[in-house]
N, C-alpha and C positions, 0 to 999 in steps of 0.2 A: 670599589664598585665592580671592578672589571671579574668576570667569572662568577657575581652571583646570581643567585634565584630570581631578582629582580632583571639582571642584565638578560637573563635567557627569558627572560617574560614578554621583555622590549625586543628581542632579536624576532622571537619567534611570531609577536603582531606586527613588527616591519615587516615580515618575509609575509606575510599572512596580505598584508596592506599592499604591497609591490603588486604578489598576485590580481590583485582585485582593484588595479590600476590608479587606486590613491594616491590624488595628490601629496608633496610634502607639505605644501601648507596645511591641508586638511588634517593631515598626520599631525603634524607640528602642534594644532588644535585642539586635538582629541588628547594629548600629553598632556597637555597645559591643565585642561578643564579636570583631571584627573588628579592634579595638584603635583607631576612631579615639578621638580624645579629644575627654571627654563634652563641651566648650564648641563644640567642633566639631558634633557630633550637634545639641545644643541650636538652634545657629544656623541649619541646615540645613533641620531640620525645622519648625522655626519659618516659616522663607521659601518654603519649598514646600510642606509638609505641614497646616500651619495658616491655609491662604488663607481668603481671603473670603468666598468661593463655597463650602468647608466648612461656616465656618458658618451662612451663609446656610441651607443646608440643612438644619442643623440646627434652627433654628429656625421654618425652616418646616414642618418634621418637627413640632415642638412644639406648633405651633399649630395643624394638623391633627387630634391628637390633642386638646386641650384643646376643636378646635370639635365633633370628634366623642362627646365627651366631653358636653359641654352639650345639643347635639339629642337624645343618648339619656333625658337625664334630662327636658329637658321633655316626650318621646313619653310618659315613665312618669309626670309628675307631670299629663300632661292625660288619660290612661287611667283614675286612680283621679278624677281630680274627675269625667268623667262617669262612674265606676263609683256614687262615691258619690249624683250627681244622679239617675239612674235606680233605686239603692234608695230616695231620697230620695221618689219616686214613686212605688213601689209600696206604701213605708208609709204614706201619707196619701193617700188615695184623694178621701178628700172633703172640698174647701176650705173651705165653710163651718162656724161655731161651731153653731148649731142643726141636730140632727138629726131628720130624724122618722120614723125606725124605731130598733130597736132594734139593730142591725148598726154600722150606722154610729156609733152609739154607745158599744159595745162598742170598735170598731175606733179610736176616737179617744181610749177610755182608756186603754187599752193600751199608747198610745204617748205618753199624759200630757198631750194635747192638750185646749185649753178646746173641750167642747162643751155641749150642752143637750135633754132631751129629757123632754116628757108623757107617761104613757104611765095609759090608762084601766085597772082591773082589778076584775075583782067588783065595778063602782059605784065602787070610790073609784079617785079622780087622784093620783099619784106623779109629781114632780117628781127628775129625774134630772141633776145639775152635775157636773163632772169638771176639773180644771186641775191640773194641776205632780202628779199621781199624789197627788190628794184627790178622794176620790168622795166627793159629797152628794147622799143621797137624803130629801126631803123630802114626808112625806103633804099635800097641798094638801085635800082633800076626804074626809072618810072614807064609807063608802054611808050615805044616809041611814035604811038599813033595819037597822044596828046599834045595839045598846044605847046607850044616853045614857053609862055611864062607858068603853066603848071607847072612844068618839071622843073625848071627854075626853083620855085618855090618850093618842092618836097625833096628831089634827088638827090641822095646824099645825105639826109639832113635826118635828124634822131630824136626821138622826145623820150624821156623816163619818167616812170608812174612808180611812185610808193603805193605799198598797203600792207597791211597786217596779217601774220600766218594764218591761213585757213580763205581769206576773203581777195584772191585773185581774183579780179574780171576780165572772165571769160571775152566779152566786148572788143575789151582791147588787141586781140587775133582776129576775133571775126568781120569786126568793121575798123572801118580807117576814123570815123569821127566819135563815135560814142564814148561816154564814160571818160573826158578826157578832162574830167575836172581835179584830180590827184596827180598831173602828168604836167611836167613843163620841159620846154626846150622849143629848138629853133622846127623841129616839125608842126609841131602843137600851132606854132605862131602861125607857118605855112597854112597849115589846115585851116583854122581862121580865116586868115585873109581870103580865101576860095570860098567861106562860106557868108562870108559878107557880099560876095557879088550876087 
């Protein structure tokens, strides 16, 4: 078969077919229905229609696709890390463990961050820790112009409050009794007792 009038028939509607981006099966089809026979079809198409240079193309097709494939996912996997580095920064405002207002305090409990903070009130000194979403408020001085068994009962003495990131209360800096239902220790018990009389 090789070299005749028939082979140059089939070479030249391959090449004709390839142009005009025919499928092989479609090709494969239009042989069939034409009655050569299939080991004919098979051979033919195999030596013209399955070159090299198909699939070279093919695979270069793939690998386009496979590298466009990969720059999309790093554009999105480098978009969320600085997304997340820039929240990263607006939630911690301030680098250091000691604060010395009461904002920055606030702001670092909030987010369950170790900070520390004195804060003077009516005379007496409160001592304010915070780490892993445990708030310790501890009376360091009570004023020395209250009774002998108040101080008794608070100076010195420390109570710690759990909560969950994001739900600090505020309360617990601002007043001595509020919100003390998440807080135990031997201050807590103090405060109590003063507010039973």
């Amino acid at each position: 078969m090789p070299g005749s009038e028939i082979e140059e028939q089939i070479k030249a509607y391959i090449g004709a077919a390839k142009k005009s981006n025919v499928t092989r099966d479609r090709l494969y089809k239009e042989f069939i229905q034409r009655n050569y026979p299939t080991y004919v079809v098979d051979y033919y198409l195999k030596k013209y229609f399955d070159n090299k240079k198909h699939r070279i193309q093919m695979v270069i097709l793939i690998l386009v696709v496979i590298a466009i494939i990969l720059v999309s996912s790093y554009i999105v996997l480098d978009l969320k890390a600085s997304n997340q580095e820039v929240e990263e920064k607006v939630i911690q405002p301030y680098e250091e463990e000691d604060c010395n207002n009461k904002e920055c305090f606030v702001l670092k409990a909030e987010n369950c961050n170790k900070a520390e903070f004195e804060r003077l009130e009516d005379g007496s000194t409160f001592k304010y820790e915070t780490n892993n979403c445990q708030f310790v408020k501890t009376a360091l001085k009570i004023n020395p112009s209250e009774p002998e068994n108040i101080k008794q009962l608070l100076e010195g003495k420390s109570l710690t409050c759990s909560y969950a990131k994001g739900q600090f209360e505020i309360d617990w800096v601002n007043t001595l009794t509020l919100q003390l239902d998440k807080c135990q220790g031997p201050l807590k018990d103090g405060l109590q007792k003063l507010l039973q009389f």
